[in-house]
C-alpha positions in Angstrom: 47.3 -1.3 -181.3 48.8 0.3 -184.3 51.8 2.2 -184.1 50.4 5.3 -184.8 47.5 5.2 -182.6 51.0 4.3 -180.1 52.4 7.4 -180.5 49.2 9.6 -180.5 48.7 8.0 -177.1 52.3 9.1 -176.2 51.9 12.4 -176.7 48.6 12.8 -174.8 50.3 10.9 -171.7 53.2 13.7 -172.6 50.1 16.8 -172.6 48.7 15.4 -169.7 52.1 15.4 -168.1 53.2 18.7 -168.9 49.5 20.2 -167.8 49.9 18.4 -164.3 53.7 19.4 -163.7 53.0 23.5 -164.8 50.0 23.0 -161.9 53.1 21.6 -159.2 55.1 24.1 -160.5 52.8 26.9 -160.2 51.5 25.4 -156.9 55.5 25.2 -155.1 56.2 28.8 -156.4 53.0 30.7 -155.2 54.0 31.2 -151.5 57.5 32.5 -152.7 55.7 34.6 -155.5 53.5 35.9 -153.2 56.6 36.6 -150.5 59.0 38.3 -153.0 55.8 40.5 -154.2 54.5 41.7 -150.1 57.5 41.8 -149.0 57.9 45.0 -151.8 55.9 47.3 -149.9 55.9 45.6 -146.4 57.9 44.4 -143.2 59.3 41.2 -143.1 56.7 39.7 -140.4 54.1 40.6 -142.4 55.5 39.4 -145.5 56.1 36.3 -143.7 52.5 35.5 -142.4 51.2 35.7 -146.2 54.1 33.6 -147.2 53.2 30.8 -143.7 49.0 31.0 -145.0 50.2 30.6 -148.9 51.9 27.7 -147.7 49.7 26.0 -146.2 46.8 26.8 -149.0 49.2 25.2 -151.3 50.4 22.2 -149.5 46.2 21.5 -149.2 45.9 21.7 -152.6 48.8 19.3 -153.8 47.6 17.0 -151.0 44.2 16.4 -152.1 45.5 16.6 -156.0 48.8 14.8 -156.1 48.2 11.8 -153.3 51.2 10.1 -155.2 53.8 12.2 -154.0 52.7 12.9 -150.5 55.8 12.5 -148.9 57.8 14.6 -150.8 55.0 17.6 -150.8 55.3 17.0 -146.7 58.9 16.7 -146.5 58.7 20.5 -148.2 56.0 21.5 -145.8 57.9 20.5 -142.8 61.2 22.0 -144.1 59.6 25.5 -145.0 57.2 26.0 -142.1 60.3 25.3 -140.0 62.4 28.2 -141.6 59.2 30.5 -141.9 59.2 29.8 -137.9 62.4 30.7 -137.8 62.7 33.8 -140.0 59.8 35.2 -137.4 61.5 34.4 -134.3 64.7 35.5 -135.3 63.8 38.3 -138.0 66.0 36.9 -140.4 65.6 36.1 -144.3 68.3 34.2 -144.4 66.7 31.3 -142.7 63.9 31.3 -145.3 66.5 31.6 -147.9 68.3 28.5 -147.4 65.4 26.7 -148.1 66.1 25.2 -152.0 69.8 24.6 -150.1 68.2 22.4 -147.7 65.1 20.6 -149.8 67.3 19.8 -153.1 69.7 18.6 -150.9 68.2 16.4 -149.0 66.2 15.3 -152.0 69.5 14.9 -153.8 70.9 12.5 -150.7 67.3 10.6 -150.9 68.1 10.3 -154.6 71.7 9.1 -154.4 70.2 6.5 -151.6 67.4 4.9 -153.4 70.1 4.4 -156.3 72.3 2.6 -154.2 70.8 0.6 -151.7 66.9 0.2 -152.9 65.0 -1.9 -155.7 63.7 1.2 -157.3 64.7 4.6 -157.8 63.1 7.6 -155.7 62.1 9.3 -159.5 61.2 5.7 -160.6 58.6 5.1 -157.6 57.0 8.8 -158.6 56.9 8.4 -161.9 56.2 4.3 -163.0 52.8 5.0 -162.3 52.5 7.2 -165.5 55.5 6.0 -167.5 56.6 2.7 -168.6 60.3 2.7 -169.2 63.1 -0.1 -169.0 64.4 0.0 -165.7 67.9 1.1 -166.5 66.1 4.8 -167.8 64.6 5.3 -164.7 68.2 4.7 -162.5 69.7 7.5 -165.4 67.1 9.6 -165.1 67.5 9.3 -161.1 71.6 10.3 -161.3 70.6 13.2 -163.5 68.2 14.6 -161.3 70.1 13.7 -158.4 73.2 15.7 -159.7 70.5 18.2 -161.3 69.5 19.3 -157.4 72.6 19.2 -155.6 74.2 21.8 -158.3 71.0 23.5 -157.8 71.8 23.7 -153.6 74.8 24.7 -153.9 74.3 27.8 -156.3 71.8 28.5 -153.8 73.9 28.7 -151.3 76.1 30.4 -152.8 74.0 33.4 -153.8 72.7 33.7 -149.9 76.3 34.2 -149.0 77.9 35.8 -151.9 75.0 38.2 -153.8 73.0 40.7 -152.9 69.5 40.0 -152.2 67.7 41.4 -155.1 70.0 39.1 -157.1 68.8 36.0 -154.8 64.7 37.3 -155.5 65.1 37.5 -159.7 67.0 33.9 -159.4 64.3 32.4 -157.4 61.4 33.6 -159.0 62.1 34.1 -162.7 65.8 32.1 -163.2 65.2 28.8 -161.3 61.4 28.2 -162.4 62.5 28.1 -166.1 65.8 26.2 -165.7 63.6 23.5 -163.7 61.2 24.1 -166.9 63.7 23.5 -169.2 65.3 20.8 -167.7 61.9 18.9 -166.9 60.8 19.6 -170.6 64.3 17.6 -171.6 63.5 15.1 -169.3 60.3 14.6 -170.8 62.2 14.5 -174.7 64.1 11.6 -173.5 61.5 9.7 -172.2 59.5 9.9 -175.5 62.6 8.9 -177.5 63.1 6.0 -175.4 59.1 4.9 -175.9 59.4 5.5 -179.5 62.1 3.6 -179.5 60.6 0.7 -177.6 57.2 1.2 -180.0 59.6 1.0 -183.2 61.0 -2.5 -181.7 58.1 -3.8 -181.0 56.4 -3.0 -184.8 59.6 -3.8 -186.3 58.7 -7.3 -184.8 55.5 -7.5 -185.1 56.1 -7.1 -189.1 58.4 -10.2 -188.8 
């Protein structure tokens, strides 16, 4: 293959990347959208039975479209359903609110784990499948994200306890979605440097 017909075949893998992740993206954020938007003109139990049957539309959805990641879109299931539960018997946002304290932590912990003790990192065992990478990208990319998602807890956190909760709704529907966009987009940079890299390697010896 020539090295141009390399890196056209780079960028589509990148396309078809950034298409699927705006869908997970879109897909993790609708039952929160839709929560934050009811909950405008409604009561809270209300607000959170669209939120419990937007949840579980979307978890469907990812399910029969992302088998790959299965457990981490059931992990989130289990995690939210728990504090929707919650938030109804109780009457409290808070428990709902903790949620991104709660999932990027114990994705963060997962993270550090698989780093440590395992063969393959936890982002390298989602994302190998798609992306072939030396494995010494994959355990950087892992510490980033892992470091990535427990700063991301903790300013969640912090905002339940510290800000008001109009403050809290802007941060997790507009702020959040395009720092994770952002940082998922540099991700994605880095990754295309390291294949061009590789590509330039590999045509550099080929011509010798």
């Amino acid at each position: 293959m020539s090295y141009s017909k390399k890196i056209s075949k780079n960028l589509i893998n990148m396309r078809k990347i950034i298409f699927h992740m705006a869908i997970r993206l879109f897909l993790n954020y609708l039952p929160t959208l839709s929560l934050c938007t009811v909950y405008q003109g409604y009561n809270l139990i209300f607000s959170m039975k669209i939120f419990i049957i937007m949840l579980i539309i979307s978890f469907i959805i990812k399910i029969i479209l992302y088998k790959d990641s299965y457990l981490t879109h059931t992990i989130n299931f289990i995690i939210l359903m728990t504090l929707s539960f919650l938030t109804l018997i109780f009457k409290k946002k808070s428990f709902l609110q903790l949620q991104n304290t709660i999932f990027y932590g114990v994705f963060s912990i997962l993270a550090i784990f698989s780093q440590i003790f395992m063969k393959k990192t936890m982002i390298q065992t989602f994302g190998e499948k798609k992306i072939d990478i030396p494995k010494k990208h994959w355990k950087i990319m892992n510490i980033i994200w892992s470091v990535f998602f427990i700063i991301s807890s903790i300013i969640n956190y912090y905002l339940i306890c510290k800000i008001h909760n109009k403050i809290w709704n802007k941060y997790k529907i507009f702020a959040f979605p395009i720092v994770c966009i952002i940082f998922f987009l540099l991700t994605l940079i880095y990754i295309f440097f390291i294949k061009k890299k590789k590509n330039d390697k590999c045509n550099s010896q080929g011509k010798d």
